[in-house]
N, C-alpha and C positions, 0 to 999 in steps of 0.2 A: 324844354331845356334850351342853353342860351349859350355859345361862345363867346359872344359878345359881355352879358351879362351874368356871369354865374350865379345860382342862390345853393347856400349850404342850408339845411333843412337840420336844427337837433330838436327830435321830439321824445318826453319822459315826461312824465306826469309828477305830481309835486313832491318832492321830498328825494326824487329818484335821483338827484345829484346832478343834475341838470346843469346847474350854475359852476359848479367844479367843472367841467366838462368846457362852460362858455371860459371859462378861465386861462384855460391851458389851450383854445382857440385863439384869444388874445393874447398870448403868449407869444405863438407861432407867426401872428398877424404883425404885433411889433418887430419880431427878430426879422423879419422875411419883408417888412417893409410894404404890406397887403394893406391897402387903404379901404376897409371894412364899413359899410351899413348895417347898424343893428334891428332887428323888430324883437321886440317882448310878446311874447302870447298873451299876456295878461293887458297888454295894451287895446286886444281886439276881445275881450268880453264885450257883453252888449249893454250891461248894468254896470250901476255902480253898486258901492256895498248896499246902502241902505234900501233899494229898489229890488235889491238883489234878495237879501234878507225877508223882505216883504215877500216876495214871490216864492218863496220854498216854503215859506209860512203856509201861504195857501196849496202848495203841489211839494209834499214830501217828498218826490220823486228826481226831484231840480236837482243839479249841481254845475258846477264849470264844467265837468267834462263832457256836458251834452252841447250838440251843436247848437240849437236854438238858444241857448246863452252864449253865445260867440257870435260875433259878426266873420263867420265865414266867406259867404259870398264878397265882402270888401277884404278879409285876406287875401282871397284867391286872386281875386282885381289886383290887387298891391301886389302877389308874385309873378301877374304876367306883363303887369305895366314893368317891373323892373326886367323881365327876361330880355322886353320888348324893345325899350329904349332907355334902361340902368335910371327909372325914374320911379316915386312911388313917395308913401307920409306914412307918420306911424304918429303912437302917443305913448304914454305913460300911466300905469296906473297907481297908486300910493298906498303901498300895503301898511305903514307904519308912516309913524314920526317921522322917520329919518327920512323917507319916499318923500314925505308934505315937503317937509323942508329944504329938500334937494329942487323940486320940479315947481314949490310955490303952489302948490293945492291945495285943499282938506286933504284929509287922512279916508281912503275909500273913494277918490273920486279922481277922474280921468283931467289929464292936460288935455291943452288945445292939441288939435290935429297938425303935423309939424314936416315938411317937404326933407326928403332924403337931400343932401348934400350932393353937387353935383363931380363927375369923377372920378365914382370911386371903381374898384377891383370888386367887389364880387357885394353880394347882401346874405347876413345872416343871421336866418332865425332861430330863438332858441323858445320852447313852452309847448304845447299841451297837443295840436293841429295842425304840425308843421307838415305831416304826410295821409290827410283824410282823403278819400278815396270814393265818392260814393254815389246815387245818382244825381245830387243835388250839386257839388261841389267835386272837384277834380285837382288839391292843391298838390299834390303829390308830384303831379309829372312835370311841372316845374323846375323840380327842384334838381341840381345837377349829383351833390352828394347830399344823399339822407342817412343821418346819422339816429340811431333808438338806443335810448339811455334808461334800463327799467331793470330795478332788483327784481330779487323774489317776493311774492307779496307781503307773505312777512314781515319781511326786511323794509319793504317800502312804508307799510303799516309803523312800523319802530319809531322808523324815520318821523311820518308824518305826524304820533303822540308826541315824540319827543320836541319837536321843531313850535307845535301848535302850543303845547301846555308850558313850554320853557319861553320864548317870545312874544306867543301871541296872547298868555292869557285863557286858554281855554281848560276847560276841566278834561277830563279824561271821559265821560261821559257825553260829552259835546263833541269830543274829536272822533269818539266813535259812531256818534249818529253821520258824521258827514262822511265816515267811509263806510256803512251803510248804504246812507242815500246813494253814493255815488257807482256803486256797485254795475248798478245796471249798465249806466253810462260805460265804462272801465269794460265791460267785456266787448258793448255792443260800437265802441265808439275808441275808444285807445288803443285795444290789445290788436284790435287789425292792420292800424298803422304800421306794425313793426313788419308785417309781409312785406310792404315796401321800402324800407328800408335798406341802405346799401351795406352797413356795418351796421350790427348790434352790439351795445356792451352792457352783460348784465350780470352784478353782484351777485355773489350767492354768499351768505354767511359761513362759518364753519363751526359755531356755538351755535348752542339747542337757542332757536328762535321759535318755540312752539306754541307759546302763548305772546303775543306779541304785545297784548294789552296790560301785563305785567312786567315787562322788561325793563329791566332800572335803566338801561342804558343802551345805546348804539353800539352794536359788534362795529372793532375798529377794522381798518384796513385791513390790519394784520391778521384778522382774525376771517378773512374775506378773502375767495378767489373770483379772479372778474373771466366770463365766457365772453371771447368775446366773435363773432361769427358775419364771415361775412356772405353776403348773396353770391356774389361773383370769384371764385378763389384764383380765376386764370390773373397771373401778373403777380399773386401772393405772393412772395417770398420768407414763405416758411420757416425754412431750414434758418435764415436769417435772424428774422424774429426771436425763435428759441433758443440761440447763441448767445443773443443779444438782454434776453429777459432773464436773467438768472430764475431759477426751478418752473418755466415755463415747460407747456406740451401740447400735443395737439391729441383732442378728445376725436376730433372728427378732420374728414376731408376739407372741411372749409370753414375749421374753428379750433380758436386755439384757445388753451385755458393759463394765466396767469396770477401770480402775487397779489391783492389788492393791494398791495403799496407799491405796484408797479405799476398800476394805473396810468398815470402821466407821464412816463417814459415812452410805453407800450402808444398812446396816442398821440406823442410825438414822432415815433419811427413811422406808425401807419400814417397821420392823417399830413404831416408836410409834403409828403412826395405829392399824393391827392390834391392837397389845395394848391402848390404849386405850380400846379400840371395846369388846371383851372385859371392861374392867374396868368401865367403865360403865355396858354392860347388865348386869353382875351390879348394880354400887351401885342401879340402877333397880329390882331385884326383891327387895333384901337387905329 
């Protein structure tokens, strides 16, 4: 970890809302006047699609959430070159049309490699590896706030049919061989990230999501309570929180359970004071 150069770490696997999440970060980063570094996890795969595709052709097993399709070891480089001296590069990957045409790609294939801008307050990742831990790679200790963003599987499953077969084209039978395969990956490689983690936030639906594979639709907010839990609860303020979140409570010592349509409130109260804190010891050493 860095005073100098903070990195905020949001790790959820795909569909987990992840990008809502990065949303209401840049929120916080405009109003607060936080001159922010981005990394995508999808920028540090090690394929591109059609290389990618070829290779799970021949090993069923494959997916993005395994390490050996990510350039880990060059993540971890890029979070202690920025801890180090607030320097590092990232890329692009082009999930769609819109991706191509935004970064000048193909559709499935990486931009050139691109130098962090110099000056800023703090770097922030959001995708899939932000907090891996393991004998090979160490990105985790890095990072100053790590934030875990992961429904229930279910729900993440809903997620991930409705998101694949509504945009991207796939059958419903295609979406479920890739969560499947990736199964393996998912327990042995994502769900231990969240140990490290310093706040977890994680939807729970409140509609029968019991077959996920036939669910017409996404449970809304409304219909969602978010847990949300944190490692450390000394400096909590609790009593505040729950004042403040209408029908919020706390399930646990160091977890409180809320609205899902309070979501972004709820990560407004908690996560400004945090990143502030962060951005000010740095301005105090710049």
């Amino acid at each position: 970890m860095s005073a100098r150069h903070p990195i905020i770490s949001v790790t959820g696997s795909s569909g987990a809302g992840t990008t809502s999440v990065r949303n209401t970060f840049e929120q916080i980063f405009r109003r607060e006047d936080v001159r922010a570094v981005f990394i995508e996890g999808d920028g540090f795969h090690a394929f591109d699609r059609d290389t990618m595709r070829a290779m799970m052709a021949r090993e069923p097993t494959l997916s993005h959430f395994a390490p050996r399709a990510n350039l880990l070891p060059e993540l971890e480089a890029v979070f202690r070159s920025y801890a180090e001296s607030g320097t590092g590069r990232t890329r692009h990957y082009a999930h769609d049309p819109h991706d191509a045409q935004a970064y000048g790609i193909p559709e499935g294939s990486f931009s050139e490699w691109e130098a962090f801008p110099p000056d800023s307050d703090l770097l922030f990742y959001e995708g899939l590896h932000g907090c891996v831990a393991d004998p090979d790679v160490d990105i985790a200790r890095y990072a100053d706030l790590k934030i875990g963003v992961v429904p229930v599987i279910n729900l993440e499953w809903i997620q991930k049919l409705h998101r694949d077969r509504s945009f991207r084209g796939y059958s419903t039978e295609a979406v479920t061989d890739v969560i499947l395969r990736r199964m393996p990956d998912y327990v042995q490689t994502i769900c231990p990230q969240f140990s490290f983690t310093d706040i977890n936030f994680q939807r729970v639906p409140t509609v029968d999501t019991s077959n996920p594979f036939i669910a017409r639709w996404i449970p809304t907010a409304d219909e969602s309570m978010v847990v949300i839990r944190f490692k450390d609860p000394k400096g909590i303020d609790f009593s505040y929180l729950v004042s403040m979140i209408h029908d919020s409570f706390m399930s646990r010592a160091n977890s409180i359970v809320i609205p899902g349509g309070k979501l972004d409130l709820a990560m407004q109260l908690i996560l400004t004071p945090m990143i502030m804190q962060l951005v000010e010891r740095r301005r105090r050493l710049a």
